[in-house]
N, C-alpha and C positions, 0 to 999 in steps of 0.2 A: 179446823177452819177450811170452807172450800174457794174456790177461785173460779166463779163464773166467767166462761170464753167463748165471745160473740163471735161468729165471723159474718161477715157484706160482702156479697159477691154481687159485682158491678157487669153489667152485660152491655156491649154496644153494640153495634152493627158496623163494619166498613163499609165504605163507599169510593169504590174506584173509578178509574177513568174508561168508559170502552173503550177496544181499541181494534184497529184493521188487523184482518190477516197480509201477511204479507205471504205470496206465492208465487213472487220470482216472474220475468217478462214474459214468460211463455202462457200466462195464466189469463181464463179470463174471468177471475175471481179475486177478489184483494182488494187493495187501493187503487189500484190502477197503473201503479208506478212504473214508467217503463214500457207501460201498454203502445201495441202500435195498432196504426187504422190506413188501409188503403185511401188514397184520395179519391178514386172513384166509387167512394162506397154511397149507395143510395143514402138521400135523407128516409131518417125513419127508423133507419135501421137499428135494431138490438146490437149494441158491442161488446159490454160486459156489465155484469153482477157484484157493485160493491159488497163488499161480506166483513164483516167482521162482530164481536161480540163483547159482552159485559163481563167481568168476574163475577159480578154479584149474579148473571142469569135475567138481568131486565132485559126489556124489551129495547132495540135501539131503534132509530132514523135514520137516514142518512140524509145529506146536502151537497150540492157542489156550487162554485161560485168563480167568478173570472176576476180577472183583475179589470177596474177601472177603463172603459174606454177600448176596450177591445170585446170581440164578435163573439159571442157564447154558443160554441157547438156541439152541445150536450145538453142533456135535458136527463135528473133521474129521477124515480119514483122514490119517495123519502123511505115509504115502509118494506118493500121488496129490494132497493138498490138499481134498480134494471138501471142502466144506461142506454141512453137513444140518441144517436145522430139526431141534430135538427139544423145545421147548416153546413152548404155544400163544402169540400174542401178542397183545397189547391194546394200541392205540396209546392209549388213555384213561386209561391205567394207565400206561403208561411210554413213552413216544415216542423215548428215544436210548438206544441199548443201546453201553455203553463195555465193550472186548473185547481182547485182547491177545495179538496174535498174532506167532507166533517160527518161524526160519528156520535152522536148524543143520543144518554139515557134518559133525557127530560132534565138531567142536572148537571152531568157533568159534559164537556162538550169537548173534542178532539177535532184539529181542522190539520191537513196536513198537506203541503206543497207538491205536486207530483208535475210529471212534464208526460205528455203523450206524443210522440211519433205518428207525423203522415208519410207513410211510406209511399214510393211514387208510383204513377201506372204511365202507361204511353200515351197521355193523351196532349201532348206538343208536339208541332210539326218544324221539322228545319225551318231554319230562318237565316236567310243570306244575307251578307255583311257585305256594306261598300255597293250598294246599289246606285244607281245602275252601273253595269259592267258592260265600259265602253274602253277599246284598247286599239290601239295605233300601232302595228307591223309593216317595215318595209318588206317592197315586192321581193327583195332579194336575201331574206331571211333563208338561213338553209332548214330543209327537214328535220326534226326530230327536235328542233329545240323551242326552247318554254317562250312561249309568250305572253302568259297571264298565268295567275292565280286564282281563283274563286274560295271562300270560303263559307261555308254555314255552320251552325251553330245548333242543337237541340238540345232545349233544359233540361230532358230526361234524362235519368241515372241509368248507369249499365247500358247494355244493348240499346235501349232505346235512345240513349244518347250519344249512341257513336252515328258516323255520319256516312255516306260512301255518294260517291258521281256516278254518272251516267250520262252520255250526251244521246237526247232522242235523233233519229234517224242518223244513226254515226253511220250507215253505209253509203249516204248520199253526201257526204259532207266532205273537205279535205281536212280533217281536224281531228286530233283525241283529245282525251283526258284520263289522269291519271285517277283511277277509284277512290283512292284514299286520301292523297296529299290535294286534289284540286288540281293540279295543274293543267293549262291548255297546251298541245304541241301540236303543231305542223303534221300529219302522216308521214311517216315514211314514204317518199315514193311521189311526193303530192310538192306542189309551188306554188305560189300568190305571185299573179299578173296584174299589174295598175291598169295596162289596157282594158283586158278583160271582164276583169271585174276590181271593183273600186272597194265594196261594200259586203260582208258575209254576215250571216244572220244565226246563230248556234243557242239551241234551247240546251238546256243544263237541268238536270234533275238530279235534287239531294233526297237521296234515302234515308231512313235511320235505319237501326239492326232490328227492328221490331220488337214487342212486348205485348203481356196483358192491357187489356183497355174494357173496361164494364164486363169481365167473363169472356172475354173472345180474345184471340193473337190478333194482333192488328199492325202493319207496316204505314206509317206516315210518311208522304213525300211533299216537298215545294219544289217548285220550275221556276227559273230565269232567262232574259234571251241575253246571251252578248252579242255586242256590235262588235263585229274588227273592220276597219278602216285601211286598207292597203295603202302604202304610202309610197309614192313613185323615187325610186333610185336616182341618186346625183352622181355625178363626173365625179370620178376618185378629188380626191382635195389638194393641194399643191404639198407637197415636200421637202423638210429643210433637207440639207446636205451639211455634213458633217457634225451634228449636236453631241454632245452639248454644247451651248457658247460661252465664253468666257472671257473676260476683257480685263482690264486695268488702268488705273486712273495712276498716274505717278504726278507726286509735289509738281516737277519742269513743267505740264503741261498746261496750255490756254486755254480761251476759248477756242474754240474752229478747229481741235487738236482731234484726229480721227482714232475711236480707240478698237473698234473691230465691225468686220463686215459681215453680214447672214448672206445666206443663197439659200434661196429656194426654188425649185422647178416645178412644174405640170403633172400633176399623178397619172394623167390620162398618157397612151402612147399616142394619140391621132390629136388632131385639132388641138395643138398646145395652145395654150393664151398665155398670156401678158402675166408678168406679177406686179404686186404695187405692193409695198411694205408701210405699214404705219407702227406707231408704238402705243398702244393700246392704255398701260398703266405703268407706275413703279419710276416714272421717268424726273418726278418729281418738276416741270421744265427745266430738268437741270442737262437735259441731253435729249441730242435729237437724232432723225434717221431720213436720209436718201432716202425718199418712194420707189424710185426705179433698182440702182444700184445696192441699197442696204446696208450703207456706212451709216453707223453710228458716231456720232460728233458731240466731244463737252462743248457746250454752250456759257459755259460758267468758269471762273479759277477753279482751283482744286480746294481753296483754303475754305469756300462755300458749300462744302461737301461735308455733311454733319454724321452722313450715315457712312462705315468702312465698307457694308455689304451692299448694291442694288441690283433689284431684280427686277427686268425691264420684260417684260410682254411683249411681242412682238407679232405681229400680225401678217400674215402673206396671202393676200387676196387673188385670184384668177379675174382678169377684167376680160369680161364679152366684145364682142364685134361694135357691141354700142357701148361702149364703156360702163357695161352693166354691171356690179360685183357680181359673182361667181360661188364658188366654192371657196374655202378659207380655212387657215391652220394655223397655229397659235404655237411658239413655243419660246421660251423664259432663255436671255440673255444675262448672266451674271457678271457685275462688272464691281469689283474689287479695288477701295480705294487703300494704297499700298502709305503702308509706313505710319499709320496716324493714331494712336491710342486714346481715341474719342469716345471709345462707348463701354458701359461696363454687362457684364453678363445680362441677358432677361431672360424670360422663362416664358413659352407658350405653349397655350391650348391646343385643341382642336381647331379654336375658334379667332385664333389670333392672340395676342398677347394677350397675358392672362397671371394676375398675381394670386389668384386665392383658385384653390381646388379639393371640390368635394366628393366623398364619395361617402356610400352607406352598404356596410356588409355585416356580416354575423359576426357572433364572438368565437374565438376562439378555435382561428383559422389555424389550418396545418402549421408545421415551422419550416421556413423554405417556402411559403407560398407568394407569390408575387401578385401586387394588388394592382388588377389589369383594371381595375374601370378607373386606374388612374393615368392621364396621355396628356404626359409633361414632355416640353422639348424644350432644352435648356443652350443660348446660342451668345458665344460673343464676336461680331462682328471684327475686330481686329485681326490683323492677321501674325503669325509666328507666335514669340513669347510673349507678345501682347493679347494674343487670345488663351493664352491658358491659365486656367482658373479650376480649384477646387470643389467641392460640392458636399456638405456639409448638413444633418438631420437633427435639430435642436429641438428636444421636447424628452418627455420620459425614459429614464436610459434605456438601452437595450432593449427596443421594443421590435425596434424597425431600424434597419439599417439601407442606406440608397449606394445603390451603385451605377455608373464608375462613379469613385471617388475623385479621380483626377481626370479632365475633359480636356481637349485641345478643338476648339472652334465650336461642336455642334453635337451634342448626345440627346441621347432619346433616356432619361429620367426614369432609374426602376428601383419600386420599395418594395422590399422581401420583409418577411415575417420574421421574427428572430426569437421571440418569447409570445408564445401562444398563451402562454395562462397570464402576463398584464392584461391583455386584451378580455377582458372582462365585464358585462353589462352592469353587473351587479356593481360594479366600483365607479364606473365608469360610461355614462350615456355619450359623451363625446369626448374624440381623444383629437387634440389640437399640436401642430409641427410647424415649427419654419424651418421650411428648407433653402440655407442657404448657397451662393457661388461668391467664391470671394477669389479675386486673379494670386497667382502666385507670384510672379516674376516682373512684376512692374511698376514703378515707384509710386505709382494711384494707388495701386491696390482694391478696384474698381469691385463694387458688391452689388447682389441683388438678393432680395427676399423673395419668398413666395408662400402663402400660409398654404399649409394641408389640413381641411379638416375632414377627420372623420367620424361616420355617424353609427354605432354600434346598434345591433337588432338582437336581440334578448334570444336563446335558445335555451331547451330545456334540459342545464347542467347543472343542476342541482337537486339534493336529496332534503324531503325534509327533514328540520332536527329540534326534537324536543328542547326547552328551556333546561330538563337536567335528565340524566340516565335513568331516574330512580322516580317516586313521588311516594312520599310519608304520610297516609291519611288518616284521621280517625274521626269517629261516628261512634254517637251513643248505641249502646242497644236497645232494643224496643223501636227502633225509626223507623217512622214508617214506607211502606212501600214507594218509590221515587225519590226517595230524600236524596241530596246534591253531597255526594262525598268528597267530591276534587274535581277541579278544572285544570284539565293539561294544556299545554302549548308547547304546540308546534310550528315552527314557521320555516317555508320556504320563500327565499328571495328571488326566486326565478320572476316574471311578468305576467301580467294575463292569467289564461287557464292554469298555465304552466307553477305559478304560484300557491293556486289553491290546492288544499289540505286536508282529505280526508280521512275520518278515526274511524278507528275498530280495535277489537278486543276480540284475548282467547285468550286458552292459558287452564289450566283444572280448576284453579280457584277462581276462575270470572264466571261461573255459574250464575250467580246472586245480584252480577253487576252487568251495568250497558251503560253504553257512552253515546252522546251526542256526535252524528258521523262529523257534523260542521266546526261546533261551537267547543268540542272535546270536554264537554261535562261530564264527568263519570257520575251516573245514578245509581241507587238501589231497586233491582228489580220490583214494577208493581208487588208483585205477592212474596217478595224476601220477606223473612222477619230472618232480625238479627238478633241473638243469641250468645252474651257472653259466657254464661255457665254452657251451652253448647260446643263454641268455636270459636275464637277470638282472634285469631290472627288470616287474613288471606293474602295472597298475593295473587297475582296476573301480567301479561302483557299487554301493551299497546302499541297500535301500530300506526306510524304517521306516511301516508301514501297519497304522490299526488295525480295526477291525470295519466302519466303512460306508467304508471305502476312501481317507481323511483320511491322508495319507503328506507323507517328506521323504525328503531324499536325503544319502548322506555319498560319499566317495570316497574308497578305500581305495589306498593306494600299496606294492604289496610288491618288497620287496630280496630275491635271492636270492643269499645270502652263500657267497665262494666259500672252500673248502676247499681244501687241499693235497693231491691225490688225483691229481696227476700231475707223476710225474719229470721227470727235462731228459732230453731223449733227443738221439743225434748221430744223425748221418744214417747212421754204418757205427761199428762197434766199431772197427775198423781204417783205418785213415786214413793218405793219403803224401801226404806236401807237400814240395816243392823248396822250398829256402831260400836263398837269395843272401844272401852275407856283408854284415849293413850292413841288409837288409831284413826287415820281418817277416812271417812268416805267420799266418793267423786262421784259426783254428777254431771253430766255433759248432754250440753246442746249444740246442734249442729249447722250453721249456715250455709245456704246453698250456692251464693254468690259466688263470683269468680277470683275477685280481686282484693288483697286489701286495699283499706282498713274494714273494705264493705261486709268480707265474712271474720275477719277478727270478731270473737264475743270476749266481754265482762262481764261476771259474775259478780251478785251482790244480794245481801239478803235483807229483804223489805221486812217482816215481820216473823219475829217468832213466839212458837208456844209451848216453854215461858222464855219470853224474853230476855235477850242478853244474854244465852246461854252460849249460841254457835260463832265462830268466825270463817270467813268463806274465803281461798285462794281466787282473789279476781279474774286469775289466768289461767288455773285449772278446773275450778269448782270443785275443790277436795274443803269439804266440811270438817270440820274438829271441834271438839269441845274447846271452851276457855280454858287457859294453863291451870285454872285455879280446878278443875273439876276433874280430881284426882284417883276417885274412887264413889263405889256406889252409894256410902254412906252418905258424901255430900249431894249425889245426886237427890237420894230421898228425901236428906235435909230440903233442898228445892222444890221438890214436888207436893213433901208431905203425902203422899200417896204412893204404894206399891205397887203402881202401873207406872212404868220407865218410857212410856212413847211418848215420844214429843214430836212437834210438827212445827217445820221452820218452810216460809214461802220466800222462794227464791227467783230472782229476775237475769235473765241473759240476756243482755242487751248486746245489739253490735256496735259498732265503731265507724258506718258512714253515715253519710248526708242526705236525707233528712236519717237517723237513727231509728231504727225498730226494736224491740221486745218483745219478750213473752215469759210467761212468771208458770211454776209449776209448784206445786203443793211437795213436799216432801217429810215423808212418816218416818220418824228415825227411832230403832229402838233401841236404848241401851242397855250394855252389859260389862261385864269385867271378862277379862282374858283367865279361863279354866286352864284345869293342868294336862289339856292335850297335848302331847308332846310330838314333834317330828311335822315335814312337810306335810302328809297328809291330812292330819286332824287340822292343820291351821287354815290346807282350804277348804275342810268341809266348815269351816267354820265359819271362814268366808264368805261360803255360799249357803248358806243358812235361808236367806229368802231367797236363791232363787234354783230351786231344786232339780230342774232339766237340766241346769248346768253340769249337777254332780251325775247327771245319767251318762247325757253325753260323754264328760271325760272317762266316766267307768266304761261306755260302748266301744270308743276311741283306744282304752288300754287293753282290753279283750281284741278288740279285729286286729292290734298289732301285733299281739302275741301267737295269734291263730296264722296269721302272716310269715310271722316266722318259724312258726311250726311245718307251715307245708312247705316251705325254703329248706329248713333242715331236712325233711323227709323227703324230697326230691332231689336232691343231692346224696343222702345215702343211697337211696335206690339204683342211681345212676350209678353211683361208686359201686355198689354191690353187681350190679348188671355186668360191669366190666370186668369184675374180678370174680365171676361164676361162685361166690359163698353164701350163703343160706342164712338168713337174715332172719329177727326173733319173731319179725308181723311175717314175712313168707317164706315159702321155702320153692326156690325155683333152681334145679338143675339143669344146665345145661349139657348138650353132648360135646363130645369132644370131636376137632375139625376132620380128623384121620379118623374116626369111628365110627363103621354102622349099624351096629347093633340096636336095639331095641333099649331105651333106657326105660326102666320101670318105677315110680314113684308111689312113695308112701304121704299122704296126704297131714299135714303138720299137723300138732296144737291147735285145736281153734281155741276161739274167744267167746265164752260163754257167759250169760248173765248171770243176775247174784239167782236167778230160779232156777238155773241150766239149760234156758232155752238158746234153740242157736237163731242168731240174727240174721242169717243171710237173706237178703232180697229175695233171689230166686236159685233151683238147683243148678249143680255144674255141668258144664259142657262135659259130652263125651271126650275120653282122649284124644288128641289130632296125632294123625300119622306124619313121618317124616316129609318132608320135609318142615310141615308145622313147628310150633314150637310145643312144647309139653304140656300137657294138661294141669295146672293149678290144683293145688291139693281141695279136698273138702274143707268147706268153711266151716269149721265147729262154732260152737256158741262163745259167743264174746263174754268179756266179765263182764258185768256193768258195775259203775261205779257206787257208790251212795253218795247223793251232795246233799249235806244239811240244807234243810231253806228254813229263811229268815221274815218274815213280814216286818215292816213298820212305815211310818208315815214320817214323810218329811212337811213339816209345817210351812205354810205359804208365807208365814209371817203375816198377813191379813185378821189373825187370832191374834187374841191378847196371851202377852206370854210375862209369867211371873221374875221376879230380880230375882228370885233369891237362888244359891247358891247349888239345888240341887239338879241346874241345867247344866251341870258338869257331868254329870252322874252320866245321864240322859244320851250325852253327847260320846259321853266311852263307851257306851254299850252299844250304837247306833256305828260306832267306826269300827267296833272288835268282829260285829254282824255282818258290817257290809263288807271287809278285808275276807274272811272266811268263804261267806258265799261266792266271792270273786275269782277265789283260786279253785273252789269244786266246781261252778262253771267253765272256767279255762283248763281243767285235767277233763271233766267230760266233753270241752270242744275238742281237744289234743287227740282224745281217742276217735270219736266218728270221725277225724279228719284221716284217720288212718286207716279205718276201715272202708271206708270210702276210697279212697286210693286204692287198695289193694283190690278189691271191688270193680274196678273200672280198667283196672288192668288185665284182670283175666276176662272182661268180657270184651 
């Protein structure tokens, strides 16, 4: 019975993605990514050469496309790539042009986000801030010092955006200016007279440091004029005499009650004038002041005094010949109302009293830093144990500590750092304090608040970190090129740029794989094919890094899972095996798969010829007769014919999902076990069909014996060498180490054949002279052996071969021949191996 086997061979074609070259910013070939372009570069211009290609070898296109609503300044040819300027650019105006360029074969299409650079040239000129520059200097200003500032400004980068002064005609002028900072100064040497001149007129010109501009160096300047205004000098201003002032209010006191007097005098030494005092502010009308004299007077009881502390302004005028005001001076009378526990601590600004104070700084200030853009001034108006008061910082512990702790009448409020790492953006966008004062020593116990808030600004202190150390993937095999094997995450908490997160990969096993730099998709290379019967296991690194190059690492382990995508195959659809009654035989088929169950095979047998005769190990495929089939008798009983071959079809199937097979014919012939005796006859028996088997192992037992022939014979010879004794294959004398005499040699025995010829190669060398070693005797004729030889034929089994009994015969004559000729081969290898040696030694 035969087993017709089809096979379909299915052929497709892939169809991949084209895709860009990528060649790094310097290039002007690729995608473009990266690429930069002067702003001064003419429209029209050629800038670069999209390039990239197909796996399959089509033909591509290329495209590029803007976003929505913005200026398109590019133009490409779809079938070359060229890229062409086509509108002007201004890197002042827009410095990143995002552009979107695509790669299609007619089917499949790739469009890919890139950002191009306008790098800058010098074509901006200074531009002066705070125009016009008009400034006001008294006549009596000394030399050298600043009286204005100027600044300009140039959008250009580098050199061309630095700035430097010049005043034109500075030889005619009483004026400088400092190159770099702007400033105007008086000359050394030089004055400003209100007589003489009232009004000066100074042209200003800002440079930059020059640059490229359309192919040429080019320097840009702008010009300004300032006005300075000379301003005529006043009479010195009048004088107090003995400041600070200070007064007191006590309970006894009335109204009309005098609590302190000012003087002030004439700054000038000539033409003194007149003073006249007023009290300008602070006065509450709770007190007043003498014009001429400068007593200060309560106007009120004391019990109408709500405030402990007053600060009274006071005013001292110079009156003219016509009672004209004059020059004038100002300074603060403090006037202390004693004994009264009316007020409890407050707290002020810059700005005057002030309950809430804000500031906004970085995270994760030094420790020990003192937060200066905060200007608290904490004051209780009572005077002695009535003004002292504590000062106390209520919010998250140990963040921030204020000092002093303990105040007596008036401190200036300071918060030091104390734990740099609470101070956190990440946990925390605003961090909120009351700072309070609560008096110590006075039966009120008089308090004030004041909130602190502050506003945290995000710096880049953080690394990013994957979701876990490690990622476990697995992927069929067979998937095709770009399949999605795992998506990693990574997250940084920093803000802004500072947050974002870019992937990469390395690693020996990340050959096959690439990751989305943004989205951290780990794909299968376009042209991977994965391969479980190949390689099944990879790993690699990833790498999560964000803008100033702050990264971590994870390590990705991927399984390539194997599928059932290969049969059991036998080595021959057709197969003949001898079977000895009582013995089994094995048949084996082999799965190429990687994994169970997919290369587990079971054995089973679909039909036999005749029937019901075989049983099969499902897990070996060792074949046997039925218990019942004991001898040949019964076999022929079966057959009724004295032809013993029978033919059983056998199927190996495997064990995945979907399940494959394949079924192989097998010729089995039987026999009884003959009275060969001993290991050898049982495996020639063995191997009965398959006859290169029994060459081989007879090749196999001859090259080891010839093996070890020349091991013995190389170790005698050395043994002999050392011990100067004359050995039965040579006869080599050596001299002796104190002897110079002439040694003379008789040339041994040779070995001659069964004709008497002598075998040697070729004749012998002349004798050598000393120091040589001695001449080798004459090779005589070697024996030769006689080796019976045997002919016969080992049967392929493909012949029909008889039952009956006298294949025993057959089989001892065939072992007695082939043992025999084995050993007269291995005595005539033993000899040439000797002869040969000795042979090679004397030449």
């Amino acid at each position: 019975m035969h087993t017709n086997v089809y096979s379909i061979h299915l052929h497709w074609k892939s169809d991949f993605a084209p895709y860009f070259y990528d060649n790094g910013a310097n290039s002007f070939s690729g995608n473009m990514a990266l690429f930069s372009v002067a702003e001064d570069t003419s429209v029209g211009t050629y800038l670069y050469t999209l390039n990239g290609s197909d796996p399959e070898g089509e033909l591509v296109t290329y495209g590029m496309t803007f976003d929505k609503g913005y200026k398109e300044y590019f133009s490409v040819k779809p079938k070359s790539g060229h890229v062409t300027l086509v509108e002007s650019l201004d890197r002042e105006v827009q410095d990143e042009i995002v552009i979107f360029v695509s790669i299609t074969d007619g089917r499949n299409k790739v469009v890919e986000r890139v950002s191009v650079f306008v790098t800058d040239a010098n074509d901006e000129k200074p531009e002066f801030l705070n125009l016009p520059f008009i400034v006001d200097v008294s006549e009596d200003t000394e030399a050298g010092r600043s009286i204005y500032r100027v600044q300009a400004v140039d959008r250009d980068l580098g050199s061309g955006g630095s700035v430097t002064y010049y005043l034109q005609s500075a030889l005619n002028t009483k004026f400088t200016i400092d190159a770099h900072s702007g400033v105007l100064r008086i000359k050394a040497g030089e004055s400003l007279d209100y007589e003489l001149s009232r009004t000066h007129f100074v042209t200003v010109v800002a440079k930059d440091g020059g640059g490229n501009y359309l192919g040429k160096y080019l320097i840009m300047t702008s010009s300004a004029i300032i006005t300075i205004n000379v301003l005529d000098a006043q009479d010195s201003p009048p004088v107090f005499v003995g400041t600070p002032y200070f007064g007191f209010v006590y309970e006894v006191f009335v109204p009309g009650s005098e609590i302190f007097t000012v003087f002030a005098k004439d700054g000038d030494q000539n033409n003194i004038n007149p003073i006249q005092y007023t009290i300008l502010n602070g006065g509450d009308r709770l007190f007043s002041i003498n014009s001429t004299s400068g007593c200060i007077s309560l106007t009120s009881v004391p019990g109408q005094l709500r405030n402990e502390l007053y600060e009274l302004k006071v005013k001292a005028s110079e009156v003219g010949p016509d009672n004209q005001s004059l020059d004038y001076t100002v300074t603060t009378v403090t006037i202390r109302v004693m004994d009264l526990n009316n007020h409890p601590p407050t707290f002020y600004g810059e700005s005057g009293l002030q309950s809430t104070f804000d500031l906004t700084m970085y995270e994760h200030p030094p420790e020990g830093e003192i937060l200066r853009g905060l200007k608290i001034t904490v004051n209780d108006s009572d005077q002695g144990a009535n003004a002292k008061f504590r000062l106390l910082l209520v919010g998250p512990a140990r963040v921030f500590r204020v000092v002093p702790q303990t105040v007596l009448n008036e401190a200036q409020v300071t918060i030091i750092v104390e734990n740099s790492t609470a101070i956190d953006y990440e946990k925390y966008h605003l961090l909120t304090f009351k700072l309070l004062a609560v008096e110590i020593d006075t039966p009120e116990r008089f308090s004030a608040t004041a909130d602190i808030v502050i506003n945290l600004l995000d710096t880049n202190d953080n690394i990013p970190k994957f979701s876990s150390e490690f990622y476990i993937a697995r992927i069929p095999e067979n998937s095709h090129g770009g399949s999605i094997v795992v998506a990693v995450t990574a997250t940084d908490p920093d803000s802004g740029l500072w947050g974002g997160v870019k992937y990469s990969i390395y690693g020996s096993g990340a050959d096959l794989f690439l990751i989305h730099h943004t989205s951290g998709v780990i794909y299968t290379q376009p042209w991977a094919s994965l391969d479980a019967e190949v390689k099944s296991k990879y790993n690699f690194y990833i790498k999560a890094e964000d803008i100033e190059g702050k990264y971590s690492l994870a390590e990705v382990f991927v399984t390539v899972l194997d599928l059932n995508d290969h049969p059991p195959e036998f080595n021959d659809n057709f197969l003949e095996k001898t079977m000895i009654i009582g013995a089994p035989v094995k048949i084996e088929a082999v799965d190429e798969d990687a994994e169970e169950p997919n290369n587990l095979i079971e054995y089973s047998i679909m039909k036999g010829d005749p029937d019901n005769i075989f049983d099969i190990n499902t897990s070996t495929g060792e074949i046997k007769l039925k218990p019942f089939i004991k001898s040949m008798e019964i076999v022929q009983n079966i057959t009724k014919q004295k032809d013993c071959r029978w033919s059983v079809v056998v199927q190996a199937r495997d064990q995945g999902s979907p399940s494959f097979s394949t079924t192989a014919v097998v010729k089995i012939d039987i026999t009884e076990s003959n009275g060969l005796k001993g290991p050898v006859a049982a495996f020639l028996m063995q191997s009965r069909d398959n006859p290169m088997k029994v060459v081989g192992v007879a090749a196999a037992a001859i090259s080891l014996m010839v093996l070890v022939t020349v091991i013995i014979s190389t170790v005698m010879y050395l043994r002999n060498t050392k011990s100067n004794r004359i050995t039965p294959a040579r006869r080599i004398i050596r001299r002796r180490a104190r002897e110079h005499h002439q040694w003379t040699f008789r040339p041994p025995l040779g070995l001659t054949d069964s004709k008497g010829n002598n075998n040697s190669p070729r004749p012998m060398p002349p004798i050598p002279r000393d120091p040589v070693l001695p001449p080798p005797p004459s090779n005589p004729s070697e024996r030769q052996w006689t080796v019976p030889t045997v002919s016969g034929v080992v049967s392929s089994g493909k012949s029909s071969r008889s039952c009956r009994r006298s294949t025993d015969k057959l089989t001892d004559d065939i072992t007695e021949d082939v043992s025999s000729s084995l050993v007269s081969e291995l005595k005539k290898k033993i000899e040439q191996k000797i002869i040969e040696a000795n042979q090679n030694y004397y030449c």
